[in-house]
N, C-alpha and C positions, 0 to 999 in steps of 0.2 A: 506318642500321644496317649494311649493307653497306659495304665500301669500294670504291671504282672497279677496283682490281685486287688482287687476290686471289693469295696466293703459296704453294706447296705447303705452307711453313709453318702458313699461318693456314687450312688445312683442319681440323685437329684441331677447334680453337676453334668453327670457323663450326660443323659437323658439331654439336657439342654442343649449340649452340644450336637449332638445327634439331629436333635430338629433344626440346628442351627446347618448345617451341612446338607439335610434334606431341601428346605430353603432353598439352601444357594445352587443347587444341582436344579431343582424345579425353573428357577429365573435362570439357570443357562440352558435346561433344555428349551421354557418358552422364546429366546430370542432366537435361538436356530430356528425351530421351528417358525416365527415370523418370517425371518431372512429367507426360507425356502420358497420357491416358485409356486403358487397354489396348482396344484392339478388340474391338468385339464380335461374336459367332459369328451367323452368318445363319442365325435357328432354321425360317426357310420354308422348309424342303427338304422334298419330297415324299420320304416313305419305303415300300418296299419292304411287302407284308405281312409275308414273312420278316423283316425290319430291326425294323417295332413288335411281332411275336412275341417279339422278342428282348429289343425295349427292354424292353417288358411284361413278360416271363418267361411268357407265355404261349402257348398250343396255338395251331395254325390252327383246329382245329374251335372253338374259345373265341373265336376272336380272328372269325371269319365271324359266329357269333350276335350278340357282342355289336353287332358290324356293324347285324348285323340288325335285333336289337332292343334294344339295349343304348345306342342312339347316337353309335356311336364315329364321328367327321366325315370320311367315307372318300369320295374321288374316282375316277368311274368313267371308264380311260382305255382303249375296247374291251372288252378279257376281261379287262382287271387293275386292280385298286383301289390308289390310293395314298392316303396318308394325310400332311398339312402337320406336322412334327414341332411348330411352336407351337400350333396347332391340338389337337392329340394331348394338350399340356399341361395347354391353356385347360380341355377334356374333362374332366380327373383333378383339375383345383382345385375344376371343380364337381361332380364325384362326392362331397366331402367329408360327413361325415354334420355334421359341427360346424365352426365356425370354429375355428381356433388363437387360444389367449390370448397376448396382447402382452404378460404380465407375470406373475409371480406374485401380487401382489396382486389384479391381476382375475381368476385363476383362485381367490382365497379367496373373494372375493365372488361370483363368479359358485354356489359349491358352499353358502354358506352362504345364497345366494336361492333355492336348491334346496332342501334338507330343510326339512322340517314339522316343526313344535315343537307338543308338547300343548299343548290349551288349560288355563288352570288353575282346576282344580276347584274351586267355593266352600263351603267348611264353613258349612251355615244351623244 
């Protein structure tokens, strides 16, 4: 592809070719790059009380009971509590009072195994 020697001439030419290769190297690294798995955030960080008052939208006087008695999964480092933000999650999936339905069809059955239907009265 090169030639052995090259002449002020045939710089235009080559130069073209160059960005034309740089190009085509950019649109294959940008589809790898697409194709690749995006990164995932590292949810084990220990958070601040202030930090899960915040996540939560909660008080500190709220946020020490429920500590207390509430079970919220807090680590005691000295005088300060942290808390694992996946930890913190795992917490709130199991606070749920119900599962989430996977569909509407199993939220119609699920409502229609709930109500009670009368029983039907027999005319003697």
């Amino acid at each position: 592809m090169l030639k052995e020697t090259l002449t002020f001439n045939d710089l235009p030419e080559m130069v073209a070719k160059l960005c034309e290769r740089i190009e085509s190297l950019e649109n294959v690294l940008k589809d790898n790059l697409a194709k690749q798995a995006p990164v995932k955030e590292n949810l084990h960080v220990p958070m601040t009380v202030e930090e899960v008052c915040s996540y939560l939208g909660i008080s500190k006087s709220s946020f020490y009971y429920k500590a207390k008695h509430g079970g919220i999964p807090t680590i005691k480092q000295g005088k300060h509590l942290f808390v694992y933000r996946d930890e913190l999650d795992k917490w709130l999936e199991t606070g749920r009072k119900g599962q989430v339905p996977l569909s509407i069809e199993e939220e119609h059955e699920r409502m229609l195994a709930a109500t009670r239907h009368k029983a039907n009265s027999m005319n003697l």
